[in-house]
N, C-alpha and C positions, 0 to 999 in steps of 0.2 A: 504494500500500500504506500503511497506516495505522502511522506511526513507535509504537515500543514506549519511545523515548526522545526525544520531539518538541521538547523544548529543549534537544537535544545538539547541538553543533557541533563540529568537527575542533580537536583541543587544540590549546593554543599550540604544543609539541611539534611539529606537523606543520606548523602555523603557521611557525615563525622556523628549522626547519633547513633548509627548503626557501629563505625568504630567505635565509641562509646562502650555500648554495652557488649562488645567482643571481649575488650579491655579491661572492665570491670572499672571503668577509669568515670571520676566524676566529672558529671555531665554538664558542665559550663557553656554548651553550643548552642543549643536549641531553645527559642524566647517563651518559655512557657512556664509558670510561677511549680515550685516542688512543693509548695504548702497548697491545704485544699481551702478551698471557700468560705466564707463565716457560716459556720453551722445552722442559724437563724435562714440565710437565704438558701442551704440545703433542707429546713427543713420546708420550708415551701414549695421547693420544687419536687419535694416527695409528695407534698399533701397534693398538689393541681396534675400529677400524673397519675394519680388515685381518685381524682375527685371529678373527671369526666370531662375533661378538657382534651381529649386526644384526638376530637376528629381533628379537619384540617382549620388552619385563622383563618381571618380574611387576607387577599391576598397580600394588601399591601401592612397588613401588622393590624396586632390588637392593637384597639382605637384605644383602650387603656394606656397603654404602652406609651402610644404617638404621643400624647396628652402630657404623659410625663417627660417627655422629653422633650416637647415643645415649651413645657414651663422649668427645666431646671436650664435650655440654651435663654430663657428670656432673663433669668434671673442671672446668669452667670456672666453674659454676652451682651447680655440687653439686646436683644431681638427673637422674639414669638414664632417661631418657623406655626405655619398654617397645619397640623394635625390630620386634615383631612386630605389636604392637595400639594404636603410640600413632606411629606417624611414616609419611608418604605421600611419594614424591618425584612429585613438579608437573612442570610445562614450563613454568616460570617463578614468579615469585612471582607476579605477576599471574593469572596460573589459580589459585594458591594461594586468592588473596584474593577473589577471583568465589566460586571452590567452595567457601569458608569462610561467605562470605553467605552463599550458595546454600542451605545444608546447614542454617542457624540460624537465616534471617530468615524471618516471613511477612507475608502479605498483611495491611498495617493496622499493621502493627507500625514503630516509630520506633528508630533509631540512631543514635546520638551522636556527630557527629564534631569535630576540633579545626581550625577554620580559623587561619592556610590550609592546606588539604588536598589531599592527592594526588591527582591526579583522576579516577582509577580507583575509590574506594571510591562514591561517591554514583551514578555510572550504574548500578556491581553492586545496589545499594540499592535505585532505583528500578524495575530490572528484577524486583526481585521483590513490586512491589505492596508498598514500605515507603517510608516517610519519612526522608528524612536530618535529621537537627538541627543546625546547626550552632551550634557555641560558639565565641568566637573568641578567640586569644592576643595577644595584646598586644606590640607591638614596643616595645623591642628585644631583651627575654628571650625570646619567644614560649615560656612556658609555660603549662600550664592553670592556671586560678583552680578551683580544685576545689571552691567555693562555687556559684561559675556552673555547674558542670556539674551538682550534683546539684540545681541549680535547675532546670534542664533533664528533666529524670527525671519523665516521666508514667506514669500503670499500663499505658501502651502501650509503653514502653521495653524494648528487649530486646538490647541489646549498644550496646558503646563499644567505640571505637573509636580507637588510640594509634599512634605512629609517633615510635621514637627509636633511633638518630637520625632527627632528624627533618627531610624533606623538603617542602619546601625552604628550610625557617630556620637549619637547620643547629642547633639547640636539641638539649639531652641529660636527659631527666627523670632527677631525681636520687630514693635512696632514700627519701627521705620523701615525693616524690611516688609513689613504689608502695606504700609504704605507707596514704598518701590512699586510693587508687585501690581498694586493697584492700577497706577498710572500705568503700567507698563498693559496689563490687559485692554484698557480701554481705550488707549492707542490705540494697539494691533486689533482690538477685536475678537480676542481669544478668550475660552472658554478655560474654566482651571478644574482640576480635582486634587481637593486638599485630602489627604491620609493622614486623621486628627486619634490613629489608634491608643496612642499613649497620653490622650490629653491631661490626665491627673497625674504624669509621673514625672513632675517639673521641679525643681529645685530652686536657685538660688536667681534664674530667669523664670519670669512666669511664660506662662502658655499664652499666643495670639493665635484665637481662631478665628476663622473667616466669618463667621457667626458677627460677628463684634464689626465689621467695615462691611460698609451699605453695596462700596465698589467692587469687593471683593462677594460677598455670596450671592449677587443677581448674577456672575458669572459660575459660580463653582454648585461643583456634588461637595459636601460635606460626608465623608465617612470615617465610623468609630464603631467601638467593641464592647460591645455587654463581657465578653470573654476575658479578654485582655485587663480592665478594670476591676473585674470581679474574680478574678486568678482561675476563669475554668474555661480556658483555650478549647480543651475537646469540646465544648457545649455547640461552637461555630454559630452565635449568636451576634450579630450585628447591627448596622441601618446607616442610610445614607438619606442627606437633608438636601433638597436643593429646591429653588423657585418650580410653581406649580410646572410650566408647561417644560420644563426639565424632566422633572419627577413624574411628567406625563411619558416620557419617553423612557427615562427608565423601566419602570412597570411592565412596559411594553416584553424588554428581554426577560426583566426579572421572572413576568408569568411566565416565559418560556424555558426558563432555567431551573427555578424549584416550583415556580405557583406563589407557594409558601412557609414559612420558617415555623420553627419547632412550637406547637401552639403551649402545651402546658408551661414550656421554660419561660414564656411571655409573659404570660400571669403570676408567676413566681416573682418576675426581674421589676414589672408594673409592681405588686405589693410591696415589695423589695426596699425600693427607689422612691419610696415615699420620706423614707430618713435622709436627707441630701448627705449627713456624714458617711453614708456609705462610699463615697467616694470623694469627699472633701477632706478627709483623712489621708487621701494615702498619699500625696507629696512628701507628709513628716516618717510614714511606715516605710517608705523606698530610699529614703534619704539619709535614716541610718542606717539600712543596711548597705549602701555605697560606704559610707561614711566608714563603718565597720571593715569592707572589704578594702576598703584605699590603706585602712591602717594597717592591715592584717599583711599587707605585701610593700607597704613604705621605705623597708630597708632591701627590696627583693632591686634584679638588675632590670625591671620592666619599669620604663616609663610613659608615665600618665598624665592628663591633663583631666581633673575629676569633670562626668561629665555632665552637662547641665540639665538631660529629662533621657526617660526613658529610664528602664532596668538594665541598657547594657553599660560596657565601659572599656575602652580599647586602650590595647595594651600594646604600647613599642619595644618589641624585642632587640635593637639595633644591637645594643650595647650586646648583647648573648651570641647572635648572627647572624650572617649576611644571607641563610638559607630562604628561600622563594617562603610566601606566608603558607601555601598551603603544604609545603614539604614540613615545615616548621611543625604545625597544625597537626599534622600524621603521627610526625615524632613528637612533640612533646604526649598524644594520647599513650601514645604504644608504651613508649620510656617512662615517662612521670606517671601514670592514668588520670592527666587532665585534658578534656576533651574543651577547646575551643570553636572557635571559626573564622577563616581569613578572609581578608576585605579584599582581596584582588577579584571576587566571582563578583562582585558587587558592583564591576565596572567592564566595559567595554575590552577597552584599552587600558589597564592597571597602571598606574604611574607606581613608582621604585620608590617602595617603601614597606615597613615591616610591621603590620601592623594587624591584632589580634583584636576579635570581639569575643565579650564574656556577657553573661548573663550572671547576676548575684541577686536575683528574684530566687534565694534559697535561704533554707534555715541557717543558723548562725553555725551550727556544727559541721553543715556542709562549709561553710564558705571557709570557717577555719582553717577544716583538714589541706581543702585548696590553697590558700596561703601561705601555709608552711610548706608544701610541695613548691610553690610557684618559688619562694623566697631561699628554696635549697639548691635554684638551679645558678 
């Protein structure tokens, strides 16, 4: 059969968790929290799959759901996303961000993305007969150069493409970079999709979402993670926010992709999300355990620049070797049994440089044993 993506190969992802557990080597690679969920919102989601909620939702999300979520972006963002005509709940953000392309890009058309990149956005790209563009940031800020990017901008251009925080630099674009960002779409004309999955896990910069600039959400999909916020990645709980006749055209794929997302896990995550500390807590709950893990390896020979949101945190190995990041990656699992992941898959074209992502979304015990291995090499 003839590949519809012929230079795709199995992510690193699939790559280094499977060495992982060859290795018996702790699992620092893969972004999915080791602690389970507050018991409180597991017990809900026992009670609404016992309690007859399993046919199918509606398609586009419980309107309970929507409702909540249109009132914690009003409070947080200050702006009301519409409930009825501007919000879809997903099975996951990853479906989000497919049926977002899906729904905006076509054949011929180019989009802009920020290396290093998630590796999800450029296969959705190319399945639809478009071009990715890559622009790339610059370590150790990894922010955009917003000169480069609108250098990048042909009359073939039809969306950019963001992610803050941002995976896997751990980077926080700040208000003057949506301000940038702004001017620069409504120049060109261009559509955006923001990847707002780690919006609670900010530190010392706060979170800008598009939510919050009037110029910025009448062009963008807004998408985020019930999963990723709530530490239960398998659930592939998601939604994506955007102006109605956007979110008309998403729908469109979405129906054709799942219909609709997990009905009971809805009503669980609506009851849930009635306490906004549920997730206005956790900038201080991910912040010490950075904070923990940055101590735990201070005197080790990896250097770091603590990083501003997200659970990960990348690690320069120069001073240890000059070996390629994912040879490094292979050997440090096998030798040490610490399982990383290298930022060279993360980019087109890798610029030279030695630089590891960690995930320290784990218990304290994990993360020690990790640090006194990382600190003996």
């Amino acid at each position: 059969m003839k590949s519809r993506l012929p230079e795709f190969e199995s992510s690193i992802f699939a790559v280094m968790t499977p060495l992982a557990k060859e290795h018996n080597a702790i699992n620092l690679s893969q972004g999915f929290a080791e602690f389970d969920a507050n018991p409180k919102l597991l017990e809900l989601i026992n009670k609404y799959y016992s309690g007859g909620t399993n046919a199918y939702a509606p398609m586009p999300g419980l309107p309970l759901l929507r409702e909540r979520l249109a009132q914690k972006y009003a409070t947080l963002h200050g702006h009301e996303y519409n409930w009825k005509t501007e919000i879809t709940i997903t099975s996951g953000a990853t479906q989000a961000i497919y049926c977002a392309i899906t729904a905006a890009v076509h054949p011929g058309d180019e989009v802009i993305v920020l290396e290093p990149v998630f590796d999800t956005y450029v296969p959705g790209i190319q399945l639809c007969g478009a071009k990715a563009v890559p622009v790339q940031m610059k370590a150790p800020a990894f922010l955009p150069d917003w000169e480069e990017v609108e250098a990048a901008i042909t009359d073939k251009t039809r969306m950019i493409i963001i992610n803050s925080p941002h995976n896997p630099s751990g980077s926080v674009l700040s208000r003057d970079d949506m301000l940038r960002l702004e001017v620069l779409l409504e120049k060109h004309d261009l559509l955006l999709l923001s990847d707002e999955v780690h919006e609670h896990v900010f530190y010392e910069k706060e979170h800008q979402s598009v939510a919050a600039y009037e110029g910025l959400r009448k062009r963008a999909f807004l998408v985020g993670s019930f999963g990723k916020t709530y530490h239960g990645t398998g659930w592939k709980i998601g939604y994506c926010m955007s102006p109605a006749a956007m979110n008309k055209e998403f729908l469109k794929i979405h129906q054709n992709v799942v219909f609709a997302s997990n009905h009971p896990m809805q009503h669980a995550l609506a009851e849930y999300m009635q306490d906004p500390q549920t997730y206005l807590q956790l900038p201080d709950f991910f912040r010490a355990k950075r904070d923990f893990f940055l101590k735990g390896i201070e005197n080790s020979r990896f250097k770091f620049y603590p990083t501003e949101g997200t659970f990960f945190q990348l690690l320069d190995y120069s001073d240890i070797s000059t070996e390629k990041d994912i040879d490094f990656a292979i050997w440090l699992t096998k030798e040490f049994g610490v399982a990383t992941i290298p930022l060279s898959p993360f980019y087109e074209i890798a610029p030279d440089q030695q630089l590891l992502r960690v995930c320290f979304a784990k218990h304290e015990e994990t993360l020690e044993k990790a640090c006194e291995i990382l600190s003996s090499i």
